[in-house]
C-alpha positions as CSV (number, residue, x, y, z in Angstrom):
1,X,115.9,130.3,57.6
2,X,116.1,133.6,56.1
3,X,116.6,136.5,59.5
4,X,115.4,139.2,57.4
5,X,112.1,136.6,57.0
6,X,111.9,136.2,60.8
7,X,112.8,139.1,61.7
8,X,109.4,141.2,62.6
9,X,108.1,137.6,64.0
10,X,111.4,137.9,66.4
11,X,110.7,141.3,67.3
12,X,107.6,140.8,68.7
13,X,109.2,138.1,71.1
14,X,108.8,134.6,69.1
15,X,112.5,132.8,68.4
16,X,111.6,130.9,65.3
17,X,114.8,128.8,64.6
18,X,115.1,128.1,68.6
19,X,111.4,126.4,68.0
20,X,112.5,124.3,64.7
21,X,115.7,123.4,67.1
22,X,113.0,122.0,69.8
23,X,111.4,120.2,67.2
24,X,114.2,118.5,66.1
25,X,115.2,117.3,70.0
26,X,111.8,116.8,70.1
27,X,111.9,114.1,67.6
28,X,115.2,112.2,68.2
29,X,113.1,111.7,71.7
30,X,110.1,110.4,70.1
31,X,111.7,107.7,67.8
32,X,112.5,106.2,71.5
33,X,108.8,106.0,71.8
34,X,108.0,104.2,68.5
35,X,106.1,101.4,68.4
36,X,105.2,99.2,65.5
37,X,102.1,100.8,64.7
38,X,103.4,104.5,63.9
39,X,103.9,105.5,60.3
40,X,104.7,109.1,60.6
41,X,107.8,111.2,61.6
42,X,107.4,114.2,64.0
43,X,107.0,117.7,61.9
44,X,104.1,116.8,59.8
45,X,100.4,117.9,60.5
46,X,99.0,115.2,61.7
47,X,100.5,111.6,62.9
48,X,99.4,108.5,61.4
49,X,99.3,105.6,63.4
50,X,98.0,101.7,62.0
51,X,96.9,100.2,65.1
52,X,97.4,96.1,65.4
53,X,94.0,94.7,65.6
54,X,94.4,91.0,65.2
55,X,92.4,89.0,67.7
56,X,89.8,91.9,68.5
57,X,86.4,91.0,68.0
58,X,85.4,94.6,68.4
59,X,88.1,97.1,68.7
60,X,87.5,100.6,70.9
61,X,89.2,103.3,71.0
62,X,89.7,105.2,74.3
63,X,91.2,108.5,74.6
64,X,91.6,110.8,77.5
65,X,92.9,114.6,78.0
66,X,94.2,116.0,81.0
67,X,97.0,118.5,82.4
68,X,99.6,118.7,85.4
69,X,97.5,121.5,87.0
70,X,99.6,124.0,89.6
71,X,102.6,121.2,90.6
72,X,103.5,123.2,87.5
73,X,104.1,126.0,89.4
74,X,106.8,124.0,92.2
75,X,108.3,122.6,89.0
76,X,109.1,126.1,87.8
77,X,109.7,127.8,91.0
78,X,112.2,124.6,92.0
79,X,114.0,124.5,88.8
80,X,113.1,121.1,88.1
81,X,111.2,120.1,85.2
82,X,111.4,116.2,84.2
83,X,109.1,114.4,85.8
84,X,106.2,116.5,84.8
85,X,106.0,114.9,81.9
86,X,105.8,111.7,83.4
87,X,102.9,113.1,85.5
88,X,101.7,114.7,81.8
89,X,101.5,111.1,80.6
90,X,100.3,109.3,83.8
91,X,97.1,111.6,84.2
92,X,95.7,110.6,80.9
93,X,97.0,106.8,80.7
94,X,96.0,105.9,84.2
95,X,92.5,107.2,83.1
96,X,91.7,105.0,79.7
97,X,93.6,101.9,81.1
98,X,90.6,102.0,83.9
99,X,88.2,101.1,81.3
100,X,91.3,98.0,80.3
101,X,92.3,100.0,77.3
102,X,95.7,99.9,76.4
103,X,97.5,103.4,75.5
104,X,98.6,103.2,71.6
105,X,99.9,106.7,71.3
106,X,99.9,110.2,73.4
107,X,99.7,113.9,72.4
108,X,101.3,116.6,74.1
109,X,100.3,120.6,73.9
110,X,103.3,123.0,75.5
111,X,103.0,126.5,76.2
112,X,105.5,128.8,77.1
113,X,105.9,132.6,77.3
114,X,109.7,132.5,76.3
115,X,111.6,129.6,75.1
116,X,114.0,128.4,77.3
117,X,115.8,125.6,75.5
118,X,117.0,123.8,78.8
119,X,113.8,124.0,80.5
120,X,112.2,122.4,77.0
121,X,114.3,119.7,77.0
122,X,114.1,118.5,80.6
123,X,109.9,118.7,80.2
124,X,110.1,116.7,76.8
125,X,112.3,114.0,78.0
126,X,110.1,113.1,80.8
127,X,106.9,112.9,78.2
128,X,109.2,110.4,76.4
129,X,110.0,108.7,79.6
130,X,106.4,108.9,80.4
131,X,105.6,107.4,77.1
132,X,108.4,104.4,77.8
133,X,106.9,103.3,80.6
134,X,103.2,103.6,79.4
135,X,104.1,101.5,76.1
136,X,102.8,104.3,73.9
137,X,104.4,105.9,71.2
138,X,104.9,109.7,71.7
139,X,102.9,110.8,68.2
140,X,103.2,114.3,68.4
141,X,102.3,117.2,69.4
142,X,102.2,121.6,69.7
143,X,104.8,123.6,70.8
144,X,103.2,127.4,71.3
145,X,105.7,130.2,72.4
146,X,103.3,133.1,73.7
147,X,104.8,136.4,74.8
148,X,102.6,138.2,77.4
149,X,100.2,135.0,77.8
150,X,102.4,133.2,80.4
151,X,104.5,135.1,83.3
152,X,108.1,134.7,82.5
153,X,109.5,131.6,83.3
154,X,106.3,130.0,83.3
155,X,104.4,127.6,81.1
156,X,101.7,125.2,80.8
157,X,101.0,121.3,79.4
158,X,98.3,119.8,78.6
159,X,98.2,115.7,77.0
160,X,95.9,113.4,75.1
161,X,96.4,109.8,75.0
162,X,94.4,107.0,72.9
163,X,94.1,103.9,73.5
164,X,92.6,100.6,72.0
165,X,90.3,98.1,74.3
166,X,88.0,95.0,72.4
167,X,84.7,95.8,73.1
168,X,84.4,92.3,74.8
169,X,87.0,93.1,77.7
170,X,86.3,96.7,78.1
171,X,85.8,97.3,82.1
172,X,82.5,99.3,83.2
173,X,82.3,97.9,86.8
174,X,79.0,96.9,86.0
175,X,79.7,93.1,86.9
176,X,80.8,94.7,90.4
177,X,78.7,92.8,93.2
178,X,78.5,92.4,97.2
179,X,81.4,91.0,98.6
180,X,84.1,91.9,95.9
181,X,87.1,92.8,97.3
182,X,89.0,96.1,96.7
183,X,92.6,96.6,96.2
184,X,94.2,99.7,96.6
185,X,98.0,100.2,95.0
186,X,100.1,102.6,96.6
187,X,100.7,106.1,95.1
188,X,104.2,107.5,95.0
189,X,102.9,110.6,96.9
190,X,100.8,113.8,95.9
191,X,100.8,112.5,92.2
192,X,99.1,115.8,90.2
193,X,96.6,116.8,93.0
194,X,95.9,119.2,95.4
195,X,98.4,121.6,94.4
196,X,96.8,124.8,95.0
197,X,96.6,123.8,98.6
198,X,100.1,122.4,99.2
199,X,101.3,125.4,98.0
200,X,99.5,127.6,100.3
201,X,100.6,125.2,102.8
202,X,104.2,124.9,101.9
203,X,104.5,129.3,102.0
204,X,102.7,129.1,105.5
205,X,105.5,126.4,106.9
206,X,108.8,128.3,105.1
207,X,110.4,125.1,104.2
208,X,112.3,125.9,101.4
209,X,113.3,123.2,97.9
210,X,116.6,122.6,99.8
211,X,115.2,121.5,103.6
212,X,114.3,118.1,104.1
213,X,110.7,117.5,104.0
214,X,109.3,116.6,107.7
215,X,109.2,112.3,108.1
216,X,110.4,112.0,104.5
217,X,113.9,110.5,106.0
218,X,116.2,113.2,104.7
219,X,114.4,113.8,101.1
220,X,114.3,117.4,100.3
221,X,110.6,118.9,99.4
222,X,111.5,119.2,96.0
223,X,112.0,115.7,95.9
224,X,108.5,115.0,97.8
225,X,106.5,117.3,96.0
226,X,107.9,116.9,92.7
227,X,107.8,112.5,92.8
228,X,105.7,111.8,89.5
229,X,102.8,110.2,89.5
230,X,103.6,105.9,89.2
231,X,102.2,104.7,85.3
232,X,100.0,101.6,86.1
233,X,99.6,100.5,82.4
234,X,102.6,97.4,83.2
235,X,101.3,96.0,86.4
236,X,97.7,96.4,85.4
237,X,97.7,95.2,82.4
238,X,99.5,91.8,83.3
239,X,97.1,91.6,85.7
240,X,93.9,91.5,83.1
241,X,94.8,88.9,81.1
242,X,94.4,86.7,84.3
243,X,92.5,88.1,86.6
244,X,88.5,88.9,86.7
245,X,88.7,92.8,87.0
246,X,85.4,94.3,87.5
247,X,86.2,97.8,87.9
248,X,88.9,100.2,88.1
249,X,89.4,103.7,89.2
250,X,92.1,106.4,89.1
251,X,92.4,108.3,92.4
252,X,93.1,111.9,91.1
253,X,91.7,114.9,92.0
254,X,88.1,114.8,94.4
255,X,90.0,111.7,95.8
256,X,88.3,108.2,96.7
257,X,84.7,110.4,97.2
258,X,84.6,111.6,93.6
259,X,86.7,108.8,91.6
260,X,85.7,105.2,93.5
261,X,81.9,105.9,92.3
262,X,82.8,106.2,88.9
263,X,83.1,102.7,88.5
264,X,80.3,101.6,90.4
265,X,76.8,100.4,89.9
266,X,74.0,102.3,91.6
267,X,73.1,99.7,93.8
268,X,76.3,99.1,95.7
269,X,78.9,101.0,98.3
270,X,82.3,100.5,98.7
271,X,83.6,100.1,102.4
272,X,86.9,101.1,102.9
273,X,89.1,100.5,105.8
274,X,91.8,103.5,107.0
275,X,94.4,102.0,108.3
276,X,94.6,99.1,106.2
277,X,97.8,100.4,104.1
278,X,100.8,102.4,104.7
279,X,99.9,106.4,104.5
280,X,103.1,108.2,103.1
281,X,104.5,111.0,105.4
282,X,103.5,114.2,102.9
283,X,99.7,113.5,103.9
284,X,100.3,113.5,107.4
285,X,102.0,116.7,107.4
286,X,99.4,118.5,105.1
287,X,96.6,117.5,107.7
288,X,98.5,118.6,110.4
289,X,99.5,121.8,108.4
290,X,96.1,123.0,107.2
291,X,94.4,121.5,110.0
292,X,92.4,119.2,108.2
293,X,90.1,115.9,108.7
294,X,91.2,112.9,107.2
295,X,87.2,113.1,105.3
296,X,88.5,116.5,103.9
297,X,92.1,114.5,103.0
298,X,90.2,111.9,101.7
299,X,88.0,114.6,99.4
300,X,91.2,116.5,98.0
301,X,94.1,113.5,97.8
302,X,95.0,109.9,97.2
303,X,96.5,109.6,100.7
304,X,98.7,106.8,99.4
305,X,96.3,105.1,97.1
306,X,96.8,105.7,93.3
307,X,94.3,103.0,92.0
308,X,92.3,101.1,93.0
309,X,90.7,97.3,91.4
310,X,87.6,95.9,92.1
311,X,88.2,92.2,92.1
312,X,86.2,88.7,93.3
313,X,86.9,88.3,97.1
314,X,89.3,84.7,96.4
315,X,91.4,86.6,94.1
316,X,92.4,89.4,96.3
317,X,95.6,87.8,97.4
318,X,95.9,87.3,94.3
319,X,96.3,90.6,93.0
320,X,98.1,92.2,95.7
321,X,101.1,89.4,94.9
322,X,101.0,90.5,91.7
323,X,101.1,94.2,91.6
324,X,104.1,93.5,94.0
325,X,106.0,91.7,91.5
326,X,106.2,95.1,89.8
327,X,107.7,96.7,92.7
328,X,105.0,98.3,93.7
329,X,102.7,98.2,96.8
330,X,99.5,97.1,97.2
331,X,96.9,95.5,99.8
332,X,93.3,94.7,100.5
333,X,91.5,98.2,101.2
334,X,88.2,97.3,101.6
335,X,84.9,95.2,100.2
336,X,81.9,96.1,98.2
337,X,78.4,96.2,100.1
338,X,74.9,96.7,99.7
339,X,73.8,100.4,99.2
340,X,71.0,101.9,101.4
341,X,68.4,104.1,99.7
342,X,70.4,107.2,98.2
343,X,73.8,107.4,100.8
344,X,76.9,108.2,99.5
345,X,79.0,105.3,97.5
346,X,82.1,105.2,99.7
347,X,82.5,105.0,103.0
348,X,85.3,104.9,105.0
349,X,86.1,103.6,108.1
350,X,88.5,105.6,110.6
């Protein structure tokens, strides 16, 4: 490229040629994610994609958008930036494989005040990774260099995935009846919520990125905080083509009170027993830090469930064997029962 061509663009703060050089890692990163049904090359305007829709009676898309919200800020102020993108992906795959879709391809948008090439690289590699282990191809994307929009140093990420479900095994929870069972599947931690408060937690306590986090056996709380969200899309999916799923839900932010409805009929509850799996350490010490209830943990967090499936009572061994076959954790959480005039959907048991 011409300088005397970029030149005024450079002046005003935007490095031209150190965006083209992004977009070239960028791509060598998404040819990792390629799957058979992409047709395009990173650069152009738009990516084409021919989805495979042999044995669909009635193929659905899905899609989904979401964003990493303040862990952003830890990831920055931490100096570590690859496994938000795996959170990038996981918020917006987790959310369209509730409905049994599976994610064909994912979108990124990343802003940044200033390029900083390293920073770049570490975020795009872990929307790659994120795109690995979600079996989606990483399509394409925006990168937007901003002077004056972002404080330096910062920047901001938003993604969109799509996915592809036949119309004649898409999950609505509307087969969901008394006496289902519910499985919960352990989180990895905080996932991508409740950041606003953990910060204001973490600058009350003092504990800097380099201290070992309180009960985590020795981890640092940059490793606590920043754990990425676990993909589902694997586990889950082997588990529909076997299993009678009913209903599905991603615990994200507004935790089980806001998400577990979602996939509920009106005329049922679910009833969820505390104490019935393994609560990881980082929720304990927020309670006991912000002085909080476990009903106001349970409003804002996962506390150490990340999804939960709605399945028929004599299948939930079942399932729980099964998600552990993809190293993960999982147990019977809870049952679904009759609801009582207009009370709330979930209720848990302390």
């Amino acid at each position: 490229m011409s300088d005397k061509r970029a030149k005024a663009y450079t002046e005003a703060g935007v490095n031209i040629q150190a965006g083209k050089d992004l977009v070239e890692h960028i791509r060598r990163l998404a040819a990792t994610t390629q799957t058979r049904g992409v047709i395009s090359d990173i650069g152009g305007f738009g990516g084409l994609f021919r989805p495979d829709l042999s044995g669909m009676d009635e193929p659905m898309l899905v899609a989904s958008t979401d964003g990493v919200g303040t862990k952003l800020k830890l990831a920055v102020a931490f100096d570590r930036h690859n496994s938000v993108g795996i959170d990038l992906v996981a918020m917006s795959a987790n959310d369209i494989l509730v409905q049994g879709a599976h994610p064909i391809f994912f979108l990124d948008y990343f802003a940044f005040s200033k390029l900083d090439a390293d920073t770049a690289h570490e975020v795009i590699s872990g929307i790659a990774e994120g795109c690995r282990q979600a079996g989606c191809a990483l399509l394409g994307g925006e990168t937007a260099e901003m002077p004056d929009m972002y404080a330096p140093g910062e920047y901001d990420l938003a993604g969109f995935c799509v996915g592809l479900v036949d119309n004649t095994r898409l999950i609505d929870g509307s087969g969901i009846q008394v006496g289902d069972a519910i499985v919960g599947i352990a989180s990895s931690g905080l996932h991508s919520n409740g950041f606003s408060l953990v910060r204001k937690l973490l600058a009350k306590s003092g504990l800097g990125a380099d201290d070992a986090f309180p009960g985590a056996g020795g981890a640092s709380v940059r490793d606590v905080l920043l754990t990425p969200t676990i993909i589902y899309v694997e586990a889950v999916r082997s588990m529909l083509r076997d299993l009678n799923i009913k209903g599905m839900a991603h615990i994200t932010g507004g935790g089980f009170y806001d998400n577990i409805p979602r996939m509920l009929p009106a005329q049922v509850a679910a009833c969820i027993t505390f104490g019935t799996w393994r609560v990881p350490e980082v929720f304990v010490w927020i309670k006991e830090m912000g002085s909080l209830s476990w009903p106001e943990m349970f409003q804002i967090f996962n506390v150490g469930i990340g999804y939960v499936l709605v399945v028929p009572v004599e299948q939930a061994e079942e399932a729980v064997s099964r998600v552990k076959a993809f190293d993960l954790f999982a147990w019977h959480i809870g049952e679904i029962a009759r609801r009582m005039g207009d009370e709330g959907q979930v209720a848990i048991t302390f």
